[in-house]
C-alpha positions, -999 to 999 in steps of 0.1 A, spaced: 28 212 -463 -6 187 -470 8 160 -496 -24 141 -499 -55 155 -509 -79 123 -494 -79 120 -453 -63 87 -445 -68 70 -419 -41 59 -396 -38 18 -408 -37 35 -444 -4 60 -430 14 28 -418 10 11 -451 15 46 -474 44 45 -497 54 69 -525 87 47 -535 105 81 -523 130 84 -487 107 112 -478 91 110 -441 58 119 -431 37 128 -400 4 123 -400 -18 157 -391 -59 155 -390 -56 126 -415 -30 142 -439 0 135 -450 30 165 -443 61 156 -456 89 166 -428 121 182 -442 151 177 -441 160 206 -423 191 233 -421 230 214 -417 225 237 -385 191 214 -373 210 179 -379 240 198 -361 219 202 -328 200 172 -328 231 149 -334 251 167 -303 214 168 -282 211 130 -288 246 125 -279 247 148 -247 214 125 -235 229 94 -243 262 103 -218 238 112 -195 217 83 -199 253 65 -197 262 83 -164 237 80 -141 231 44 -157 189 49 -163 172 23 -184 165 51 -211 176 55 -245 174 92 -267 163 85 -302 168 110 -334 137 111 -354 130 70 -346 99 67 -331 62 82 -342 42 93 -313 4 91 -319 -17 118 -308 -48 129 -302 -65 163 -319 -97 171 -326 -113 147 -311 -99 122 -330 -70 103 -330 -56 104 -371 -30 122 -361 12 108 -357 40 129 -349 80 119 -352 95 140 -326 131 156 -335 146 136 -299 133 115 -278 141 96 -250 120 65 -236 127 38 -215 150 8 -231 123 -16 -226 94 6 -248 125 6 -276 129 -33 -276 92 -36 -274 90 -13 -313 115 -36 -327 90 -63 -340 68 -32 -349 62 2 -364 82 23 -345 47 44 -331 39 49 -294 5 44 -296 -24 63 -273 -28 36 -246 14 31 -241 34 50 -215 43 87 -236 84 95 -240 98 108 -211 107 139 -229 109 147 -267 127 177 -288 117 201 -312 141 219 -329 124 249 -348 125 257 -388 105 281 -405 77 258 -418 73 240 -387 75 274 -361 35 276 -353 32 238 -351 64 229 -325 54 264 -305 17 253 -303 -4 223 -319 29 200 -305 27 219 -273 -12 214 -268 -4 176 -286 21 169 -258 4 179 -230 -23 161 -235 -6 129 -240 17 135 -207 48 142 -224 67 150 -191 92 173 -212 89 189 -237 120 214 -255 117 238 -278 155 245 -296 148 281 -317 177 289 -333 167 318 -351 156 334 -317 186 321 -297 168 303 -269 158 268 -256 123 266 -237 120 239 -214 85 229 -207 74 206 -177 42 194 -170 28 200 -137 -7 188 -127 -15 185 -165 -2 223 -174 26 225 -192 50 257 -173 80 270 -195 109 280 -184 132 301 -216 171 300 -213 195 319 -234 234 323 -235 251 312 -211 217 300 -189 226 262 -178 190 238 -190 173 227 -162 156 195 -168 135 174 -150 144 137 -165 183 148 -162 189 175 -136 227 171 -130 227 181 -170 257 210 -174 244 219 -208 241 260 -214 220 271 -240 241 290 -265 258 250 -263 231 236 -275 218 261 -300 259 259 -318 252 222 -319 280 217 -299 303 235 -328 
């Protein structure tokens, strides 16, 4: 839901303020306040964030997975007044340090996250199963999950020569990923939060 009823622009998002802990994204120059989301939603994105860090941990990559930390700038439109805050991602350790004397926002001409997570709600169904999709894509989001809860699946989505191809799991279906492909994660896992 639009917050704002003037277009900002995207220097006017990083300094906006309405002395509340609400979070925005930034859409076509509008402001859309992001929920908080079900106990079920912070369920799976605390256990997905945990599962990539071990993983991260294991196989000792220079990565680091991030819950709702870091803004991803994005083209739409044909212009770029648009700033998403993925559910998950993961980015290299080096891109993290390089935020920390900054707002927290990969911008258009910096390497993309190596993969990012949606997890789905009701309000935000249409945009994680198709404006984030098309967003992604386009900025070379190598990975890109979809966690639906209410439709018991995970879709995995890989980008190959500049398409993105999904691949849906359910039950008892082990993930494949492409950043971590030893993962032993199933998708009934995942969609329980690890409950």
């Amino acid at each position: 839901m639009a917050v704002a009823a003037n277009k900002l622009t995207f220097e006017e998002y990083l300094a906006y303020t309405d002395g509340t802990d609400t979070r925005y994204e930034l859409v076509n120059g509008e402001l859309v306040a992001m929920g908080i989301g079900s106990g079920l939603h912070g369920a799976i994105l605390k256990f997905l964030e945990n599962v990539f860090d071990a993983e991260i941990a294991r196989l000792q990559l220079e990565l680091v997975a991030l819950q709702a930390a870091v803004g991803v700038r994005s083209p739409r439109r044909g212009r770029w007044d648009t700033s998403r805050i993925p559910d998950v991602s993961v980015i290299a350790i080096n891109q993290w340090r390089e935020l920390q004397n900054r707002e927290a926002i990969i911008e258009l001409n910096e390497s993309p996250p190596k993969l990012v997570v949606e997890v789905v709600s009701d309000s935000t169904r249409r945009t994680d199963y198709r404006a984030k999709r098309a967003e992604y894509m386009v900025l070379g989001i190598a990975e890109y999950w979809i966690v639906d809860a209410d439709e018991a699946k995970v879709t995995v989505l890989l980008l190959v020569d500049d398409w993105y191809e999904a691949v849906e799991y359910r039950g008892n279906a082990l993930i494949r990923s492409g950043l971590f492909p030893e993962l032993s994660l199933t998708a009934t896992d995942l969609i329980s939060g690890g409950l």
